[in-house]
LUMKOLDREN-574760 format. One record per residue (C-alpha): y negated, z negated, x. Coordinates in Angstrom, 3 decimals. Layout:
<rs>
py = Y | pz = Z | px = X
...
</rs>
This chain:
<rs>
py = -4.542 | pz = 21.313 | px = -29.788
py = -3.384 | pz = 17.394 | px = -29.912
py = -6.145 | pz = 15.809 | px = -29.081
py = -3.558 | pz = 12.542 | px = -27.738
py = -2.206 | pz = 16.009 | px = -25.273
py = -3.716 | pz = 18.572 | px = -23.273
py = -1.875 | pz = 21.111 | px = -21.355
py = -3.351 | pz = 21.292 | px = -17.791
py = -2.548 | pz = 24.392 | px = -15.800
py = -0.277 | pz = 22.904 | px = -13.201
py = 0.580 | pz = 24.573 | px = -9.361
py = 3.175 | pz = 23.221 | px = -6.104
py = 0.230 | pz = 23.641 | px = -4.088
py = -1.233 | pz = 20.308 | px = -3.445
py = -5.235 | pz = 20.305 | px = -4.009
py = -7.549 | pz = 18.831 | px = -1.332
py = -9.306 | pz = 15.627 | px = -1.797
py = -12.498 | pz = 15.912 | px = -1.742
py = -14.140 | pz = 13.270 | px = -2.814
py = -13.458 | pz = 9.369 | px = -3.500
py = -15.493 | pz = 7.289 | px = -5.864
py = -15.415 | pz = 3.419 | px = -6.347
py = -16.379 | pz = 2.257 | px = -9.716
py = -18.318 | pz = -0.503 | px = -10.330
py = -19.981 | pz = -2.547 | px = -12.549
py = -23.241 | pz = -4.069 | px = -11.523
py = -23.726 | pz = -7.868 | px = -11.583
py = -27.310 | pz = -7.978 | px = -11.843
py = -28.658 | pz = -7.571 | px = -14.969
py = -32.148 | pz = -5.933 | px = -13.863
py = -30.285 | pz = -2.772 | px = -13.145
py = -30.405 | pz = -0.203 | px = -15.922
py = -29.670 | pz = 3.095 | px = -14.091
py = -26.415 | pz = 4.843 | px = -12.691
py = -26.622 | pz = 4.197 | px = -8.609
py = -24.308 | pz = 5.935 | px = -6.015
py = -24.347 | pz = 5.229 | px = -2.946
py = -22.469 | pz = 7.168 | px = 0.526
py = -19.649 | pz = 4.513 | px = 1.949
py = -19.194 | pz = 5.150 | px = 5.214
py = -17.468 | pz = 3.852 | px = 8.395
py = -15.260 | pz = 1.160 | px = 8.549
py = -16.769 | pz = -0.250 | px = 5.237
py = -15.135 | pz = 3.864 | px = 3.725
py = -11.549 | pz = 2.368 | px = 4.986
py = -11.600 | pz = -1.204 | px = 3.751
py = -12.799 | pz = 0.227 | px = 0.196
py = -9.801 | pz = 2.198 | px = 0.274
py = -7.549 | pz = 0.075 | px = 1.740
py = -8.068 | pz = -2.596 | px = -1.162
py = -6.438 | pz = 0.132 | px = -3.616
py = -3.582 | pz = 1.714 | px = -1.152
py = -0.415 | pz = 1.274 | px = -2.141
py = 2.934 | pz = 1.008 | px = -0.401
py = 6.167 | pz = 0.241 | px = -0.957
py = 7.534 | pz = -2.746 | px = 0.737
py = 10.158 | pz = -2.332 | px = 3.739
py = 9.043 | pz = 1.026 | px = 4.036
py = 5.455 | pz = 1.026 | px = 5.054
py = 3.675 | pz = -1.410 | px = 7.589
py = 0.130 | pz = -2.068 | px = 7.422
py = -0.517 | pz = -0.029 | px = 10.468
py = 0.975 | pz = 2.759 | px = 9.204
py = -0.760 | pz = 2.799 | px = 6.071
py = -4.103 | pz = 1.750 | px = 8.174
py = -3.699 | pz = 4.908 | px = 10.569
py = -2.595 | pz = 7.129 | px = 7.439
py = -6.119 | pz = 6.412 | px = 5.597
py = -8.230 | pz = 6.693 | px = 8.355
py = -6.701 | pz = 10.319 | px = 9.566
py = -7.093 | pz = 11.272 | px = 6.243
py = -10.432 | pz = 10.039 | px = 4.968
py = -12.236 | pz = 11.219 | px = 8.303
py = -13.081 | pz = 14.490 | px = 6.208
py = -13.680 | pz = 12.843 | px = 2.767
py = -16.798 | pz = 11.579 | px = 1.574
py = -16.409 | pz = 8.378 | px = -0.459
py = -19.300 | pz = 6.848 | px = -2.802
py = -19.684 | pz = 3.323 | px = -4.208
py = -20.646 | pz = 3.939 | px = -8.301
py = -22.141 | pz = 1.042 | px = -9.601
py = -23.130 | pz = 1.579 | px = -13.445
py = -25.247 | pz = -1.108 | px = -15.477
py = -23.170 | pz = -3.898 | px = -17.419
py = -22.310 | pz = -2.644 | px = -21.482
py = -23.940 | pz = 0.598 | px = -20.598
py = -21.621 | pz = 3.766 | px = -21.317
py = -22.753 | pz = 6.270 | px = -17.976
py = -20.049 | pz = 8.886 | px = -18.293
py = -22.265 | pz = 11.577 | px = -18.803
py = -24.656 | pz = 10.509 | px = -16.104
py = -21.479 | pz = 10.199 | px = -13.835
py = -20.025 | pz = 13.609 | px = -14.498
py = -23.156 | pz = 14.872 | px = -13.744
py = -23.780 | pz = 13.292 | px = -10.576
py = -20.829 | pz = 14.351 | px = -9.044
py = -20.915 | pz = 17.388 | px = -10.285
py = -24.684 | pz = 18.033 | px = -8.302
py = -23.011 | pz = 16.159 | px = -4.968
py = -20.092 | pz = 18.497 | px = -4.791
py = -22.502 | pz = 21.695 | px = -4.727
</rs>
């Protein structure tokens, strides 16, 4: 195995989303733990909305507005906010692993 490539079994059929998760990195410097937190609402579409993209000429903004919010109606998304120059992978992986069960 080359450890720069992995072979990932591939498939046509499209998975499902099932989960969104905004990373971030705290700005205080009191917080020393992992924290996740539900996004919900209209707060779930404007986190989204900052990362959509679209190709100009072909998609409008209320297009792409109507397209997220159909969509994310039936996907959670969480707000992951990790401690500045602390490495949380582990404590991430794990985390979503216990919310998707």
């Amino acid at each position: 195995m080359n450890k720069y490539q992995v072979i990932l079994p591939s498939s046509d059929t499209p998975a499902l989303l099932r989960a969104i998760f905004a990373l971030e990195i705290s700005s205080h410097a009191d917080q020393t733990a992992l924290r996740i937190e539900p996004i919900k609402g209209a707060a779930k579409i404007q986190r989204v909305l900052q990362n959509a993209m679209s190709l100009q000429g072909l998609d409008d903004p209320a297009s792409i507005f109507s397209r997220c919010a159909e969509r994310l109606a039936a996907v959670p998304c969480f707000r992951v906010v990790r401690p500045a120059g602390k490495n949380c992978l582990d404590e991430l992986v794990d985390a979503i692993i216990a919310l998707d069960r």
